[in-house]
C-alpha positions as a LaTeX table, in Angstrom:
\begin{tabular}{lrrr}
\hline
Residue & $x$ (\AA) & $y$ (\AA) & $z$ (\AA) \\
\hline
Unk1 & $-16.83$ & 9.45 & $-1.83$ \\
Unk2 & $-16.54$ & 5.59 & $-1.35$ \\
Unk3 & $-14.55$ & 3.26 & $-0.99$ \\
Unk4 & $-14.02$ & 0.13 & $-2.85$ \\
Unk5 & $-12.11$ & $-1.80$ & $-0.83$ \\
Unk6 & $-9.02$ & $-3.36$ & 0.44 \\
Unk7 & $-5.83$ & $-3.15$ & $-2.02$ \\
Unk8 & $-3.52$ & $-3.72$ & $-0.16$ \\
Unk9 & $-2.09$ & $-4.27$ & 3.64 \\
Unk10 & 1.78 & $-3.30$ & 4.44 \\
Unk11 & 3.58 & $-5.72$ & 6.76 \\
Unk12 & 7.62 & $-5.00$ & 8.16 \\
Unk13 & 9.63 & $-8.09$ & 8.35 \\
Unk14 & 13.30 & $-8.32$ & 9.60 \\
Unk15 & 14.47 & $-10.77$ & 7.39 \\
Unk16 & 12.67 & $-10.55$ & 3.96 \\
Unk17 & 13.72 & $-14.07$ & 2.47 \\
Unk18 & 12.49 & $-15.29$ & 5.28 \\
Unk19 & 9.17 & $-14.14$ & 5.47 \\
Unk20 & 8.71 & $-14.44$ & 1.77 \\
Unk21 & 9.53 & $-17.90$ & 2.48 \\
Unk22 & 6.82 & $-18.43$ & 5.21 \\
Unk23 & 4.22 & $-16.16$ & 3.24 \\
Unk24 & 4.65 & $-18.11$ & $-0.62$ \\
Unk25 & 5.52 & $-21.98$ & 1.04 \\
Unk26 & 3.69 & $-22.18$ & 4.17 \\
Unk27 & 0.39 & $-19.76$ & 2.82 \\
Unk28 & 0.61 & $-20.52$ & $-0.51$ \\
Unk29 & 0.82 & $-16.68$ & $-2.07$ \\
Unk30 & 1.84 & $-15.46$ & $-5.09$ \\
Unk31 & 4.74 & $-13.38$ & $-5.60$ \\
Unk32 & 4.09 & $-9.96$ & $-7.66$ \\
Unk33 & 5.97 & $-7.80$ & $-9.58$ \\
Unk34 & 7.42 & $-5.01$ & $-7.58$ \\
Unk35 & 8.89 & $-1.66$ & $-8.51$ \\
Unk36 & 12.32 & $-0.53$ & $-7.48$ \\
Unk37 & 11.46 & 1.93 & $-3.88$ \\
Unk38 & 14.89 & 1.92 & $-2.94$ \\
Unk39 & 14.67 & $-0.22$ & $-0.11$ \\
Unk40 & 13.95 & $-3.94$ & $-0.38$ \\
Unk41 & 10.27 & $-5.53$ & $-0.01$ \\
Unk42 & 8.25 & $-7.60$ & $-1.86$ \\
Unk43 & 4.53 & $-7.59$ & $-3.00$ \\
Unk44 & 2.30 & $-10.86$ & $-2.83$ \\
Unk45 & $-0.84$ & $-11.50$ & $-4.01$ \\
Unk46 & $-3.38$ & $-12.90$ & $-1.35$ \\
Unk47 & $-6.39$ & $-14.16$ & $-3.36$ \\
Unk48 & $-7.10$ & $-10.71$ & $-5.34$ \\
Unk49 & $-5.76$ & $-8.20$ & $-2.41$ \\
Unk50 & $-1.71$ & $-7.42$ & $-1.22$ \\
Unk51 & 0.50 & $-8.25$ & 1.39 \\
Unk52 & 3.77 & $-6.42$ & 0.86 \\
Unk53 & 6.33 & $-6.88$ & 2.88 \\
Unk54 & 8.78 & $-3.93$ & 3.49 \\
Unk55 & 12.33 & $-4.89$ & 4.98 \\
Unk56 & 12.87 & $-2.33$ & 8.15 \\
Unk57 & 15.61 & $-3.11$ & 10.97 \\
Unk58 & 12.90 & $-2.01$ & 13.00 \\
Unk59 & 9.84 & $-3.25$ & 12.67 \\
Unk60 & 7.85 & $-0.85$ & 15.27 \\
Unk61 & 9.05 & 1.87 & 13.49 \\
Unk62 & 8.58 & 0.58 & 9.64 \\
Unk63 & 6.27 & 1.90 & 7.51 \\
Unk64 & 3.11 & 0.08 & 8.58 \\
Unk65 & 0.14 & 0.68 & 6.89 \\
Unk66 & $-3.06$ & 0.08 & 4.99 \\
Unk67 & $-4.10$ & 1.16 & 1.34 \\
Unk68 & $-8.37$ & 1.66 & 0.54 \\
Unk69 & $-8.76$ & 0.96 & $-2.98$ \\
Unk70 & $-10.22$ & 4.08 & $-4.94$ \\
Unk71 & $-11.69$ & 4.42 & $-8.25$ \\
Unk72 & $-10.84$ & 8.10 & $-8.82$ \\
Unk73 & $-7.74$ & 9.23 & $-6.24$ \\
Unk74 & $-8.05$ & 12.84 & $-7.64$ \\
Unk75 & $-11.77$ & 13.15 & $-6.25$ \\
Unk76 & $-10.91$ & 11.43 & $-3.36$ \\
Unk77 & $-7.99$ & 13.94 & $-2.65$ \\
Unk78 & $-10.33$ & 17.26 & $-2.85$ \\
Unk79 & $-13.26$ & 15.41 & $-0.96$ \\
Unk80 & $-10.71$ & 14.85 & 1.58 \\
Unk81 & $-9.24$ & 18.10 & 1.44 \\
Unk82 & $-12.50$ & 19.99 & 1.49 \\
Unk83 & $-13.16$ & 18.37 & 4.88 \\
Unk84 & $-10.09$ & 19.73 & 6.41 \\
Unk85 & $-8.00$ & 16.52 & 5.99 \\
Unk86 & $-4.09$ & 16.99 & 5.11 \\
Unk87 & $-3.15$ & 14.07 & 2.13 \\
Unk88 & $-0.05$ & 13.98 & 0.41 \\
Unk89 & $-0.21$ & 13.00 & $-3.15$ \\
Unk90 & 2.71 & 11.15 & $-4.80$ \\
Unk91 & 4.12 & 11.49 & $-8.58$ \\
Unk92 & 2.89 & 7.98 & $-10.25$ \\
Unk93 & 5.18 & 5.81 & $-10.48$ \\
Unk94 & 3.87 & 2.98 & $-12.88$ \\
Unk95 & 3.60 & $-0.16$ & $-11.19$ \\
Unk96 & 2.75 & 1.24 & $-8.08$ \\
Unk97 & $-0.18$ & 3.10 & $-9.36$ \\
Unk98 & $-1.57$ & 6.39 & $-8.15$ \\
Unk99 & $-1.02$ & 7.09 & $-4.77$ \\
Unk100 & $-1.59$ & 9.56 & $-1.91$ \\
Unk101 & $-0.92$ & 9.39 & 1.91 \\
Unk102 & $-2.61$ & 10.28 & 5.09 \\
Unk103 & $-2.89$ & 9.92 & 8.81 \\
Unk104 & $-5.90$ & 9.06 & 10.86 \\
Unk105 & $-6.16$ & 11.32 & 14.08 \\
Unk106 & $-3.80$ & 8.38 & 16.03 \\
Unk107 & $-1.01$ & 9.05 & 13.58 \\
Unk108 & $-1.99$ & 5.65 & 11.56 \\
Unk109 & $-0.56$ & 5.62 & 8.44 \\
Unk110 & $-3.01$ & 5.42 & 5.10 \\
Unk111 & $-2.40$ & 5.03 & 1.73 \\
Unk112 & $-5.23$ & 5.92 & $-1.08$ \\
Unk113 & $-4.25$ & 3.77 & $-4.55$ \\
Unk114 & $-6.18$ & 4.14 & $-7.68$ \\
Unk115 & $-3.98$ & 0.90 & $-9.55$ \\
Unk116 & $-2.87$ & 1.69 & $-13.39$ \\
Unk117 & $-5.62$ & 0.60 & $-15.65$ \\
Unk118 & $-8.28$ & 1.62 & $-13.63$ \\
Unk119 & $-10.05$ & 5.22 & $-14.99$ \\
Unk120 & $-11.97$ & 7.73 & $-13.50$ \\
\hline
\end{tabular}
């Protein structure tokens, strides 16, 4: 198992217009398009990898997190699994790609996403 990199990084902001203000007119990123969660957020695109922003009253308690880009989540997933580590898959929802969740031994928060169009 490996690796391929950084997709994405997850950051809580109080007020989302403005930090989508800040993050597009003061450092220049792109706005994405962003499925429907059910809570409000916003995906940008920082020069090939993500910020998202996720809206949360409270931002210490948000859903902070990190994503490692993977080129096959379901071989990922058993690796994982076969060395004792709990991972929740999700059902793919497109847009998002496919996507499973874990914690490191702190509690940290980490999400596995093998983006649509990419193939095992």
């Amino acid at each position: 198992m490996k690796m391929s990199g950084i997709h994405h990084v997850a950051i809580c902001v109080r007020d989302e217009d403005e930090a989508l203000a800040f993050y597009t007119d003061k450092l220049g990123l792109t706005l994405l398009p962003r499925p429907d969660f059910g809570f409000a957020g916003a995906w940008l695109d920082a020069g090939g990898q993500q910020v998202h922003l996720m809206k949360a009253d409270d931002v210490a308690q948000g859903g902070h997190h990190f994503a490692f880009l993977v080129d096959n989540l379901d071989e990922t997933v058993a690796d994982l699994r076969d060395k004792g580590v709990k991972v929740d898959v999700v059902p793919h929802m497109k847009g998002a790609g496919h996507q499973a969740f874990l914690h490191d031994p702190s509690g940290n928060f980490i999400e596995l996403n093998q983006p649509d169009g990419i193939t095992p």
